[in-house]
C-alpha positions as CSV (number, residue, x, y, z in Angstrom):
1,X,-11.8,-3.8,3.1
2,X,-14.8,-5.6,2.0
3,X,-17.2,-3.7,4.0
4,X,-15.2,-0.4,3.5
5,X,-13.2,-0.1,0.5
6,X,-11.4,3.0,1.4
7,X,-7.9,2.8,2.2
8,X,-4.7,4.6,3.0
9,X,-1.6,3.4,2.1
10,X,1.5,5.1,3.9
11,X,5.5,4.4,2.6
12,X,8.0,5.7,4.9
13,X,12.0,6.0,3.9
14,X,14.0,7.2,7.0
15,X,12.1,10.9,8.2
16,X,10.3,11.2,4.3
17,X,7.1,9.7,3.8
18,X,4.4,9.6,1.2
19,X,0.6,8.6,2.0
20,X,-1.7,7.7,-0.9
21,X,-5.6,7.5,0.0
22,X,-7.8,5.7,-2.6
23,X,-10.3,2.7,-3.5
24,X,-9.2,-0.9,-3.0
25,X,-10.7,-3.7,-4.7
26,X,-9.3,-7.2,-3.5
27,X,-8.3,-10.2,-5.7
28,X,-8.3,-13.5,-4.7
29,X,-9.9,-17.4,-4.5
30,X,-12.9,-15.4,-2.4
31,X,-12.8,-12.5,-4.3
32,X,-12.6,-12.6,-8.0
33,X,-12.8,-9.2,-9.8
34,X,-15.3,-8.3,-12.1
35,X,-14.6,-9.5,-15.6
36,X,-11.9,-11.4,-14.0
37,X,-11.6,-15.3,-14.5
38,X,-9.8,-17.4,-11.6
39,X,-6.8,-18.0,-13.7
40,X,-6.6,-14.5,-14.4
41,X,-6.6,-14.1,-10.7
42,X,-3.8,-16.5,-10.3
43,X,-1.8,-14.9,-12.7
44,X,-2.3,-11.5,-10.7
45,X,-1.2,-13.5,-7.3
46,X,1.8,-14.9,-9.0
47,X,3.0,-11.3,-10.7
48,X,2.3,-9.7,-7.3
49,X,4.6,-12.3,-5.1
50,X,7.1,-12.2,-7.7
51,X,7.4,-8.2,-7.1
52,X,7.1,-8.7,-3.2
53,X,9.9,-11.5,-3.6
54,X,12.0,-9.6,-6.2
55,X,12.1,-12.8,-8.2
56,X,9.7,-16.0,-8.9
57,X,8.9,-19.3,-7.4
58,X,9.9,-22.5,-8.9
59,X,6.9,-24.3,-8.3
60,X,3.9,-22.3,-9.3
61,X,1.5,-24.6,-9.3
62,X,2.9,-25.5,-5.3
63,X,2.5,-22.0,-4.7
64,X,-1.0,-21.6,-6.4
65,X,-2.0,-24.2,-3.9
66,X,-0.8,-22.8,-0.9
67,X,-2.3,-19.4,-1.6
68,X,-5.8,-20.9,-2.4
69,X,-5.6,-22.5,0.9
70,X,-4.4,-19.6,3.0
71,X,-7.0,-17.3,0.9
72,X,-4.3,-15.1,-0.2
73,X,-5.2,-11.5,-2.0
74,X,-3.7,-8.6,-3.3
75,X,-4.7,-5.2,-2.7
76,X,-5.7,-3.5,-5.8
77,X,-5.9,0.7,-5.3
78,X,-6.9,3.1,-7.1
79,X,-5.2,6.4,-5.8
80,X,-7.4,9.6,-4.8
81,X,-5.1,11.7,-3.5
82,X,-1.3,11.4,-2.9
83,X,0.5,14.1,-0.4
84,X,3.8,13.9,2.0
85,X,6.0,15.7,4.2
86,X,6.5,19.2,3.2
87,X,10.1,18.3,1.7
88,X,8.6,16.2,-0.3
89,X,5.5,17.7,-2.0
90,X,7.4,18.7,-5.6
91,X,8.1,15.3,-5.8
92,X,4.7,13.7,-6.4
């Protein structure tokens, strides 16, 4: 994604799916966004796994160290286009 920033994204429920097409920026410890500071980046991380999770982590500053060291990043896109299966086209 560094080298091509483009990206589709696909979410599928059962036979319905959506596909959203758009520009992704990463965030992370090797890539900190523009205007970003790294504990802003580490806040973003944390919000992120605590929406993956569907909850937080006790140890935060545990966690902060672990994704460091496994280069962790979230996937930040900025949606082009959105379309689905034909059922689902009045719903986006």
């Amino acid at each position: 994604m560094r080298v091509r920033p483009r990206v589709t994204v696909v979410f599928r429920s059962g036979w319905d799916w959506v596909a959203v097409e758009g520009h992704a920026e990463l965030a992370g410890p090797d890539d900190v966004l523009e205007g970003w500071k790294v504990p802003d980046v580490a806040r973003l991380l944390r919000e992120v796994y605590a929406a993956a999770v569907g909850g937080s982590q006790e140890d935060w500053t545990g966690l902060d160290d672990v994704m460091a060291a496994e280069g962790h990043s979230a996937v930040l896109i900025t949606p082009m286009r959105a379309y689905s299966n034909p059922e689902q086209q009045d719903r986006i």
